[in-house]
C-alpha atoms as one frame of an Amber mdcrd trajectory, in Angstrom:
protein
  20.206 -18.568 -45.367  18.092 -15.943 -46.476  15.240 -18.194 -46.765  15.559
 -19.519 -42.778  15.348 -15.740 -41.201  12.346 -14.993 -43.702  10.526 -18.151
 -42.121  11.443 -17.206 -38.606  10.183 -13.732 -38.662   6.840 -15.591 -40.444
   6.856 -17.181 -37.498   7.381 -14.466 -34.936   5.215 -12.120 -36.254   2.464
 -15.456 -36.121   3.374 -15.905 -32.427   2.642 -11.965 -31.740  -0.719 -11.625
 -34.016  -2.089 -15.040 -32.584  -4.081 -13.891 -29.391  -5.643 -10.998 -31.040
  -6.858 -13.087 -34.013  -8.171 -15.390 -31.610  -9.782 -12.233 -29.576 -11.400
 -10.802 -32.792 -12.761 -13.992 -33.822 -13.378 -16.487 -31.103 -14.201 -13.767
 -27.831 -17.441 -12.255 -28.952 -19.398 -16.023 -28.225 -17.966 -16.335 -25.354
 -20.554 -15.157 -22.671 -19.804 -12.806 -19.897 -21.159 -12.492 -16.472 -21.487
  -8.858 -16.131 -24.352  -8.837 -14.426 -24.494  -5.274 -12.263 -26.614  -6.799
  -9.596 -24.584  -9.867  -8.938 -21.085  -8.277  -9.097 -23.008  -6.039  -5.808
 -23.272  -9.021  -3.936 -20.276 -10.103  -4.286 -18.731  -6.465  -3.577 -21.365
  -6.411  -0.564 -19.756  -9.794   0.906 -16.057  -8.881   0.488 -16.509  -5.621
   2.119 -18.799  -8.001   4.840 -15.678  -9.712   5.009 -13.268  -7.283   5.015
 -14.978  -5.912   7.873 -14.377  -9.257   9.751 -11.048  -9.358   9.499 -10.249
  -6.022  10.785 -12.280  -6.861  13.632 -10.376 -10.315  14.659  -7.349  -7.638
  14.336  -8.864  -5.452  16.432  -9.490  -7.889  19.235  -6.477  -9.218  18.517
  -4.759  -6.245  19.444  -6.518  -5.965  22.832  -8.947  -2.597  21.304 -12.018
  -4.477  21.673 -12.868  -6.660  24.959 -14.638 -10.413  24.287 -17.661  -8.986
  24.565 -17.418  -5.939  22.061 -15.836  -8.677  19.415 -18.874 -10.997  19.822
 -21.514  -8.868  19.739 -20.314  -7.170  16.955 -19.334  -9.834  14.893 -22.193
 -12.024  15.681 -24.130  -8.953  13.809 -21.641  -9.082  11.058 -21.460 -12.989
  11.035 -25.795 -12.891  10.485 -25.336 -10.498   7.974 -22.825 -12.603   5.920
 -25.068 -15.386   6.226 -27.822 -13.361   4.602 -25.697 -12.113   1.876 -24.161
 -16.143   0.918 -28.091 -16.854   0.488 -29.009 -14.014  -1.564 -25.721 -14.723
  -3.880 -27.016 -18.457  -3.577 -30.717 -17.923  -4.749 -28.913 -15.528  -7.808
 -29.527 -12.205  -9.188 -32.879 -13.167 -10.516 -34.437 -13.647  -7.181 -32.553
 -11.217  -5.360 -33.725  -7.874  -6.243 -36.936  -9.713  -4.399 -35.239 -10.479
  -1.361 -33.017  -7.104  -1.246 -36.174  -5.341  -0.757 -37.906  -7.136   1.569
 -34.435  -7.441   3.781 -33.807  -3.673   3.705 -36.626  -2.826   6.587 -35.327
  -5.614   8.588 -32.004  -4.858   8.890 -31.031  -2.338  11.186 -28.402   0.247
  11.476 -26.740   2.300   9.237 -23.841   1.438   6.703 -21.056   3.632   5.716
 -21.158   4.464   1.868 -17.657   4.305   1.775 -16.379   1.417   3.314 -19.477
  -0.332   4.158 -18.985  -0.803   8.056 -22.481  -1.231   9.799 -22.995   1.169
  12.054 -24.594   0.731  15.423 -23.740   3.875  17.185 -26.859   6.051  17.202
 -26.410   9.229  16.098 -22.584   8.590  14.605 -21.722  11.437  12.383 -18.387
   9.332  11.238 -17.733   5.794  10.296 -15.447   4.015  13.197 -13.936   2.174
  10.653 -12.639   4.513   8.272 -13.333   8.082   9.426 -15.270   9.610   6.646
 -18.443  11.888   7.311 -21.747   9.649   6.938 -24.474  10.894   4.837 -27.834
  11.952   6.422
């Protein structure tokens, strides 16, 4: 009887101490993407996104007019697009590209959330209220 519990904690205590064996041993050749640049992009397009969204709520809602929502999101929409084909061509080429694109776009962006701006002279983001940096 003795014997049985002895096996079972054998077991248990195999069952517990498994996945960090495995993590000491097996994890350090598996590679990781970690790349800074490309883990921007993607930040960059879910904020792009993000931004999207709340402004289909927005018109939703009846705060924006047809007009407001397209030309705002058409800007938005063009700016996604831009973003998919810098994630597509990969981090390599992209620091090529990201340069080159800054001039062109225009506008300002708000550090925090990441909301283009196209009011001139805003002082605040109209998305999320903090104070813009000159």
């Amino acid at each position: 009887m003795d014997y049985l519990l002895i096996f079972f904690y054998i077991v248990l205590v195999a069952i517990v101490a498994a996945p960090f064996v495995y993590v000491s041993m097996f994890a350090k050749h598996i590679p990781y993407e970690t790349d800074p640049k490309s883990s921007e992009l993607f930040d960059r397009r879910d904020v792009l996104l993000d931004n999207l969204k709340d402004l289909k709520i927005e018109f939703d809602t009846g705060k924006l007019t047809e007009t407001e929502f397209k030309s705002i999101s058409s800007g938005l929409v063009k700016e996604l697009e831009e973003q998919d084909k810098r994630i597509s061509q990969g981090p390599a080429t992209s620091s090529k590209t990201e340069v080159s694109a800054k001039p062109q776009l225009g506008g300002k962006f708000c550090h925090n959330c990441g909301f283009k701006i196209e009011i001139f002279g805003a002082k605040f983001c109209p998305e999320c209220g903090t104070k813009l940096q000159v």
